[in-house]
DRENDO-1510 file (C-alpha; in Angstrom, 1 decimal, always signed):
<recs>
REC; n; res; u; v; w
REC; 1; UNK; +121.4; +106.5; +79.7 .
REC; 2; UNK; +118.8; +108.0; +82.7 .
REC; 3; UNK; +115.6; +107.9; +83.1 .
REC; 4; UNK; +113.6; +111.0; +81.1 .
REC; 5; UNK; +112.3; +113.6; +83.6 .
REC; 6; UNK; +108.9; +113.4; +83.5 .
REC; 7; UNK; +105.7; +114.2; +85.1 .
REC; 8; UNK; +103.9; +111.6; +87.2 .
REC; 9; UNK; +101.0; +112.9; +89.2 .
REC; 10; UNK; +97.5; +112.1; +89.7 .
REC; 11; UNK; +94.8; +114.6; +88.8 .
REC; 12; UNK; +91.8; +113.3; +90.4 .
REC; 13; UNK; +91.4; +112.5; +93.5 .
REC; 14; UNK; +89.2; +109.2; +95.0 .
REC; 15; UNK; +88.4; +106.7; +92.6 .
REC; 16; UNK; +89.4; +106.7; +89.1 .
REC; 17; UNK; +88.4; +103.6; +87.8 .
REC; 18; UNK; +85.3; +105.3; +86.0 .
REC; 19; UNK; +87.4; +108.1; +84.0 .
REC; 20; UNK; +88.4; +107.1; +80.7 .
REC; 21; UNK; +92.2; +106.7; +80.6 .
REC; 22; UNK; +94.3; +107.5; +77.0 .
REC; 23; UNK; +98.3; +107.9; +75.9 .
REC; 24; UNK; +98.8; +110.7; +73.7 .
REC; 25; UNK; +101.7; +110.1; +71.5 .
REC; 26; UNK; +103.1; +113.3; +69.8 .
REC; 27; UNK; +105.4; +113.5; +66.9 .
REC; 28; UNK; +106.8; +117.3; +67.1 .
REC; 29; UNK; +109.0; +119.4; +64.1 .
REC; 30; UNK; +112.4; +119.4; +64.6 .
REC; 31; UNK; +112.8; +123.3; +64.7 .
REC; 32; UNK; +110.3; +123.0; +67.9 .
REC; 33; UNK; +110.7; +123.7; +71.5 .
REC; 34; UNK; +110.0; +120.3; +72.4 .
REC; 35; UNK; +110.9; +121.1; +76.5 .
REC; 36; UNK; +108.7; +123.9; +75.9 .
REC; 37; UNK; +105.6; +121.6; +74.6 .
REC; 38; UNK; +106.8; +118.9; +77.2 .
REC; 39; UNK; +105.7; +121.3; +80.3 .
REC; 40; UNK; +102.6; +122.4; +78.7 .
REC; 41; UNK; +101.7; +119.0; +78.7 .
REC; 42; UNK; +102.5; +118.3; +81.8 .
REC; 43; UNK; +100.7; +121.9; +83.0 .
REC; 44; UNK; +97.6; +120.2; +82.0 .
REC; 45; UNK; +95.0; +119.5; +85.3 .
REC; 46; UNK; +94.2; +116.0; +83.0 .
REC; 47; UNK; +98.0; +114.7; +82.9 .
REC; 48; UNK; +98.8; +111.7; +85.0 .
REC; 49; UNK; +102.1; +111.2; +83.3 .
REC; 50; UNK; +104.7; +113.0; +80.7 .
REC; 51; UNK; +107.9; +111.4; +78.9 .
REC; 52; UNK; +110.0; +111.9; +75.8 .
REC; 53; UNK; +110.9; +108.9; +73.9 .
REC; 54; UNK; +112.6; +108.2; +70.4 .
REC; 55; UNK; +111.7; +106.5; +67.0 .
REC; 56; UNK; +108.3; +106.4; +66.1 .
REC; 57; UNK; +106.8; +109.7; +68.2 .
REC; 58; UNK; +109.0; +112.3; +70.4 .
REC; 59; UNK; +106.6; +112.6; +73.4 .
REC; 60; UNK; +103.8; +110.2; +75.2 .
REC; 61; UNK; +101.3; +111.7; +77.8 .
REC; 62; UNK; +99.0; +109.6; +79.4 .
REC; 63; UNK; +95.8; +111.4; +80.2 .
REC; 64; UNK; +92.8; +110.8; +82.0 .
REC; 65; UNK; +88.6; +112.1; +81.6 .
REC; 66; UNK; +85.5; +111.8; +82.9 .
REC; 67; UNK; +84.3; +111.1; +79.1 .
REC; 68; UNK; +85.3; +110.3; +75.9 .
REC; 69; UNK; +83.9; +113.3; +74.9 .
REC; 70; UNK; +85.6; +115.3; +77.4 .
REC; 71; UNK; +88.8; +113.6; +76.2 .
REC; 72; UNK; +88.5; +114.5; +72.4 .
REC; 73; UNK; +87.7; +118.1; +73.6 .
REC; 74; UNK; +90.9; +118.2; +75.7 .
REC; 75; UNK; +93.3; +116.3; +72.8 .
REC; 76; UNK; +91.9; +118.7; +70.1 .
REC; 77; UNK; +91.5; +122.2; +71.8 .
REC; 78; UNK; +94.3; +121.8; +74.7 .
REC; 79; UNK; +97.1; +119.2; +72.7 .
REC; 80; UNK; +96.7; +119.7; +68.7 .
REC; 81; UNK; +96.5; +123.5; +69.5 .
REC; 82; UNK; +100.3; +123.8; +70.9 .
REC; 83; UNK; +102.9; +125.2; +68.0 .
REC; 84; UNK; +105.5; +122.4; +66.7 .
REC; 85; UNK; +103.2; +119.3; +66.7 .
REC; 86; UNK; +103.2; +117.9; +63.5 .
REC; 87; UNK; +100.9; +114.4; +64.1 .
REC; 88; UNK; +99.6; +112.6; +66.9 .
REC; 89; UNK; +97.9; +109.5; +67.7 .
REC; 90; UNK; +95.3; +108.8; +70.5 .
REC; 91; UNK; +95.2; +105.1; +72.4 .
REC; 92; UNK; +92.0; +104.9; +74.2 .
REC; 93; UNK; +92.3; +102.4; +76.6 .
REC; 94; UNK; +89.1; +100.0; +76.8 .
REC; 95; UNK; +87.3; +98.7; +79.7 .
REC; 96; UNK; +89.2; +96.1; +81.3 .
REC; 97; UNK; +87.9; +94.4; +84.4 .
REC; 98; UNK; +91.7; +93.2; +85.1 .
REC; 99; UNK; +93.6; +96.2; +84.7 .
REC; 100; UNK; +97.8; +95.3; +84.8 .
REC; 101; UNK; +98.9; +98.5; +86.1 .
REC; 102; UNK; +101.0; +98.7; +89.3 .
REC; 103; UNK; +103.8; +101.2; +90.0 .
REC; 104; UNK; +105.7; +98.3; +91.7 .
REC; 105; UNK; +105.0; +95.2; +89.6 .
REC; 106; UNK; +106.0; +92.4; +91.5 .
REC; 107; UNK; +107.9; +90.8; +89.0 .
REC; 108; UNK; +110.4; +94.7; +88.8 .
REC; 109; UNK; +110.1; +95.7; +92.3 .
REC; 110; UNK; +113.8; +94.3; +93.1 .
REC; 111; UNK; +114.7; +95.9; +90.3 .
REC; 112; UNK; +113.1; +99.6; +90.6 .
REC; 113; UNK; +114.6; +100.0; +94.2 .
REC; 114; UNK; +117.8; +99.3; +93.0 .
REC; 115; UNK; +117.6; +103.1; +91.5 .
REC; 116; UNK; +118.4; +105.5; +88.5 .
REC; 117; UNK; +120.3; +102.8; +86.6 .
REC; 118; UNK; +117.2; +101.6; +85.2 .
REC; 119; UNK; +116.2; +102.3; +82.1 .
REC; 120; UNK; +112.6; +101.8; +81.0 .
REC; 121; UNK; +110.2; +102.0; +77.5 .
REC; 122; UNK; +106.8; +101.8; +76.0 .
REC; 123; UNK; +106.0; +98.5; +73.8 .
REC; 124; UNK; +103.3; +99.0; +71.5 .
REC; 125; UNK; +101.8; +95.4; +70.2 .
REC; 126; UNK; +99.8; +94.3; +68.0 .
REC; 127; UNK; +98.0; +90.9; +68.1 .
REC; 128; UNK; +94.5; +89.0; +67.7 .
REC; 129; UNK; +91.9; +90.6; +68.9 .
REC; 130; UNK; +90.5; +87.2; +70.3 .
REC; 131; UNK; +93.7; +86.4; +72.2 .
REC; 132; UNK; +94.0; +89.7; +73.9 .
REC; 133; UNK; +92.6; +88.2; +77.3 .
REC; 134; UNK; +94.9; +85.4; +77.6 .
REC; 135; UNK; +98.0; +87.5; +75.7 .
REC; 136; UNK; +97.5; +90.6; +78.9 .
REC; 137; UNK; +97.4; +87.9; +80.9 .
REC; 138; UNK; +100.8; +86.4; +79.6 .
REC; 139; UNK; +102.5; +90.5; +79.0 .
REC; 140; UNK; +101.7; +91.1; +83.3 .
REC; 141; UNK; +104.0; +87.9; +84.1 .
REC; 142; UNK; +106.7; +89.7; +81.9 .
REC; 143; UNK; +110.0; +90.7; +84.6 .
REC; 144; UNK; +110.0; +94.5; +84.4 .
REC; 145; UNK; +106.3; +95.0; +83.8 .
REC; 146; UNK; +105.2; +98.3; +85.3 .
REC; 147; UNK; +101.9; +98.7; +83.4 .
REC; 148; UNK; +99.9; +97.2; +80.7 .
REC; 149; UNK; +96.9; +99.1; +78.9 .
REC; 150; UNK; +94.5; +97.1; +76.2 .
REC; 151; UNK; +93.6; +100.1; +73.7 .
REC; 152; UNK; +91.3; +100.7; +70.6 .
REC; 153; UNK; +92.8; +102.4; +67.3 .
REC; 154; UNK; +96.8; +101.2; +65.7 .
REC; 155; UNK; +97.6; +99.0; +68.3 .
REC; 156; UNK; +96.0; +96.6; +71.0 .
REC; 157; UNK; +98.0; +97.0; +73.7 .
REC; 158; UNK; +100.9; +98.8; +75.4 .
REC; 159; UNK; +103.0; +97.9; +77.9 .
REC; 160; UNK; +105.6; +99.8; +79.8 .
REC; 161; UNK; +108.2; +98.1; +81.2 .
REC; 162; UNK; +112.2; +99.1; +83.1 .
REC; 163; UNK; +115.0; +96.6; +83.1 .
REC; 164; UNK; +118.8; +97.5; +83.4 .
REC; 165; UNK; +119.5; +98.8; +79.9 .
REC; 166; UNK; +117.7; +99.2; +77.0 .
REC; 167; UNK; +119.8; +95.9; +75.3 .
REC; 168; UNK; +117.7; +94.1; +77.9 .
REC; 169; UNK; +114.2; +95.8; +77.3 .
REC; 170; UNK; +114.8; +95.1; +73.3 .
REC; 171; UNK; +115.4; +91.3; +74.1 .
REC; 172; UNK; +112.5; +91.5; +75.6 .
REC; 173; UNK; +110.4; +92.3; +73.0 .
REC; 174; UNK; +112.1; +90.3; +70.5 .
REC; 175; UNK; +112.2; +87.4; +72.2 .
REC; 176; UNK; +109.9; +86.9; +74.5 .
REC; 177; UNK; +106.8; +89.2; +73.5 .
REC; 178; UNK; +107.2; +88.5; +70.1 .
REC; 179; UNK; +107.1; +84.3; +70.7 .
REC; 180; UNK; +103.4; +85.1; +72.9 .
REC; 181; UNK; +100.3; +83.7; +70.9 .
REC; 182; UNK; +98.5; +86.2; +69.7 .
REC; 183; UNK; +101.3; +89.3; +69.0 .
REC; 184; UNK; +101.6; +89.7; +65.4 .
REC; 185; UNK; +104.1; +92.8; +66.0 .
REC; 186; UNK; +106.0; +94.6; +68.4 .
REC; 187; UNK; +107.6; +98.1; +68.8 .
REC; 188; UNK; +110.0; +99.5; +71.5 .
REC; 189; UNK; +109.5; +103.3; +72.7 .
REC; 190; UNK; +112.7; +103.7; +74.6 .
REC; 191; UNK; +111.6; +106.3; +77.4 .
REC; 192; UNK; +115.1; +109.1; +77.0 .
REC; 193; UNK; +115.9; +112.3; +78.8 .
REC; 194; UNK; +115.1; +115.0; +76.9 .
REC; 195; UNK; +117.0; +117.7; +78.1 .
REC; 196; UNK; +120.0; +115.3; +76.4 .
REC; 197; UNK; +118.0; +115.1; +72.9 .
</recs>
């Protein structure tokens, strides 16, 4: 299955490293335009990123603001304003002096040149708060890791990953993520196209 279209595109220039950074994950009503919603979301100046994914939410943004305030103005006057949204949950990511987050891991760069036969998805995880040092440490070693963002709220961390198929991304998560000290649970976004939902 291909890659979702989505939305990738910085929105500040310079450094970023001081504006808070957040995924916005969307659950929208069936009888919704959901391609309609999906390019108002990626209209907005504060949208680094845009994809539709299946099972527990139907779209994921990843924003970015100079505050948190600023943030929960955006999310609530800009986000839970647009028609057919019928929940969403916000993952604030928390300062992290080793942020994980390269477009070309080293451990998937053979495997993103080799083109649009890769298939990629969000893994949400949960684990001990008191482990989550040593357990982003582990995640960022993962084959396939293309970022990895320690958040407040439902989960602790999510990581976003591409391997050949989504067979491969599953194993993944099952068997290695799952075995790391520290993850009490894991669940796999697979990233879809959405003009074939």
């Amino acid at each position: 299955m291909p890659l979702s279209p989505s939305i990738t595109g910085c929105c500040h220039s310079g450094d970023n490293s001081r504006f808070i950074r957040a995924y916005v994950m969307l659950k929208i009503n069936q009888v919704a335009d959901r391609i309609q919603i999906f390019h108002k979301l990626t209209d907005l100046q504060n949208t680094v990123s845009c994809h539709a994914v299946r099972d527990l939410y139907d779209l994921v943004v990843e924003l970015t603001a100079p505050s948190s305030t600023e943030l929960d103005i955006l999310i609530n006057t800009k986000i839970m304003s647009l028609k057919g949204i019928d929940h969403l949950d916000r993952y604030v990511a928390l300062n992290d002096p080793t942020p994980c987050d390269q477009t070309f891991h080293p451990h998937c760069q053979d495997s993103i040149t080799e083109g649009a036969t890769n298939v990629s998805a969000f893994i949400l995880i949960e684990g001990h708060k008191e482990k989550l040092t040593q357990l982003k440490s582990s995640l960022c070693q993962i084959e396939g890791t293309l970022s990895c963002l320690c958040v407040a709220e439902k989960v602790d961390v999510i990581l976003r990953v591409t391997r050949k198929n989504f067979r491969d991304i599953h194993n993944t998560a099952q068997q290695q993520i799952r075995q790391l000290d520290g993850v009490t649970r894991v669940r796999v976004l697979p990233i879809i196209d959405l003009f074939e939902i």
